[in-house]
C-alpha positions, 0 to 999 in steps of 0.5 A: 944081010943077016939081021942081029935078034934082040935080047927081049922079044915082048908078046902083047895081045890086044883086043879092043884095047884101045882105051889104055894101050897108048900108055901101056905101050909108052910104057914099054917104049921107056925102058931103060933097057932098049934092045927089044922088038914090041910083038903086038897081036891084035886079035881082031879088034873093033875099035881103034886099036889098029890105028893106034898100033899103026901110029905107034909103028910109025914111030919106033921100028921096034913095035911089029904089028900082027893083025888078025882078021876075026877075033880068035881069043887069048891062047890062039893070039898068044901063040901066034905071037909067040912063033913069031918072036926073035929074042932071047928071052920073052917078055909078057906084056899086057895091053893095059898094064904100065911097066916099071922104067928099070922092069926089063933091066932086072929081070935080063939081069937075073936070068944072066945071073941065074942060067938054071931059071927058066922065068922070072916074074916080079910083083905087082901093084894093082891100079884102078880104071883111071891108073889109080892105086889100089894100095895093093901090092901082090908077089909071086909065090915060087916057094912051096908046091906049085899045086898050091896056086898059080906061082908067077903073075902072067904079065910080069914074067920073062921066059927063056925063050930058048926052051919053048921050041926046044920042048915045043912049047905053047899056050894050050886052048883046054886050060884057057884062063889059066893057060898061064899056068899050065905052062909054067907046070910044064916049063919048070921040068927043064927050069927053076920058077923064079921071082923078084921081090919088087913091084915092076908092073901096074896091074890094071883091074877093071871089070873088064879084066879076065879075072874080074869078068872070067871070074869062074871060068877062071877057078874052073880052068885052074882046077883042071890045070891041077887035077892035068898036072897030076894025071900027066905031069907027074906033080903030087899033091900035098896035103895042103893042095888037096885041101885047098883043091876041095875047098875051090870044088866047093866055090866053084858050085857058087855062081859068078858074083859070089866067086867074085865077091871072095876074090875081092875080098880075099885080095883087097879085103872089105875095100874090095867090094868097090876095087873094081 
């Protein structure tokens, strides 16, 4: 018997993540679009990830486990996942973020409505530990050059999938921590960037998040992501890019704590010092 794919596959890598994926999973679950299967990677994990994973599967037959054996790291995880995804599209999901009830809903919505996108992405709030609001909202910034800064929030975005193995597509290890934005790079030479204006996503940040405890691995991997895709994608810069470029060279000389301290300052202002 043929087996109908979804319209959603959703990717969702964890490692250890077993303080918030119960929510984070709940989450997905109460969309009030239905027709998805839930691939959760669990890259190695040590704490009660897989039990829960496991008790989770129990429960809705939409949720498919992958479990890894050793800790193999984001990209490696991600793209296992990602080859093993059925549906139309391809929703990012991570294991600590909440999704809006209607997020899945809006995002089908558009890309039926708009066939020349490839992703949509969306805003986000920013949450605290404890899922507390940081009365921070951020947006996608599709508008402009995409040399400027990385245009889609990662866990908000939902791919056509169709044009990851038609163009042989994946997260690549040489830009890990900003593996994300190479490929947004390399999907938007077949497709339009896109976005909503509407927070459909909490953003969880603690200093256990990649951009808080990666934080100059970060900066380093975005740099090379922009310098890539000039010398083998084609992108030219602006003037604008080449000053911004130059004054991340400049930060990344930095170390961590003062990268980190810029980063929060920069997106929560003063109240940054204690966001997370």
């Amino acid at each position: 018997m043929t087996t109908i794919p979804p319209i959603i596959s959703v990717l969702m890598p964890v490692y250890n993540g077993g303080e918030h994926l119960r929510p984070a999973l709940d989450s997905v679950f109460a969309q009030s679009f239905g027709d998805f299967e839930l691939v959760a990677v669990d890259d190695g994990s040590t704490d009660d990830t897989a039990s829960l994973l496991r008790e989770a599967a129990a429960r809705d037959d939409r949720l498919r486990v992958i479990s890894l054996t050793v800790n193999t790291g984001i990209v490696r995880a991600l793209n296992r996942g990602l080859a093993a995804c059925q549906g139309r599209f391809l929703a990012r999901m991570d294991a600590d973020d909440l999704a809006h009830p209607q997020r899945f809903r809006r995002q089908v919505d558009f890309l039926e409505a708009n066939p020349d996108v490839a992703v949509v992405g969306t805003a986000l709030r920013y949450i605290d530990r404890d899922g507390r609001s940081l009365c921070r909202i951020r947006s996608c910034r599709v508008a402009g050059s995409p040399l400027w800064a990385n245009p889609l929030l990662h866990p908000t975005v939902m791919i056509r999938r169709s044009l990851v193995p038609g163009h042989r597509l994946r997260y690549r290890e040489a830009f890990r921590y900003a593996e994300d934005y190479f490929l947004w790079l390399e999907i938007a030479r077949w497709g339009r960037l896109a976005a909503l204006d509407e927070v459909l996503l909490d953003y969880r940040l603690s200093p256990q998040a990649t951009r808080m405890a990666r934080v100059k691995e970060v900066l380093g991997a975005t740099l090379k992501v922009k310098r890539e895709a000039v010398r083998r994608l084609g992108y030219r810069w602006e003037t604008a890019d080449l000053l911004r470029f130059g004054l991340e060279m400049a930060l990344q000389a930095l170390p961590a704590a003062a990268i980190r301290w810029a980063y929060l300052l920069s997106e929560f202002g003063w109240q940054g010092r204690t966001a997370a």
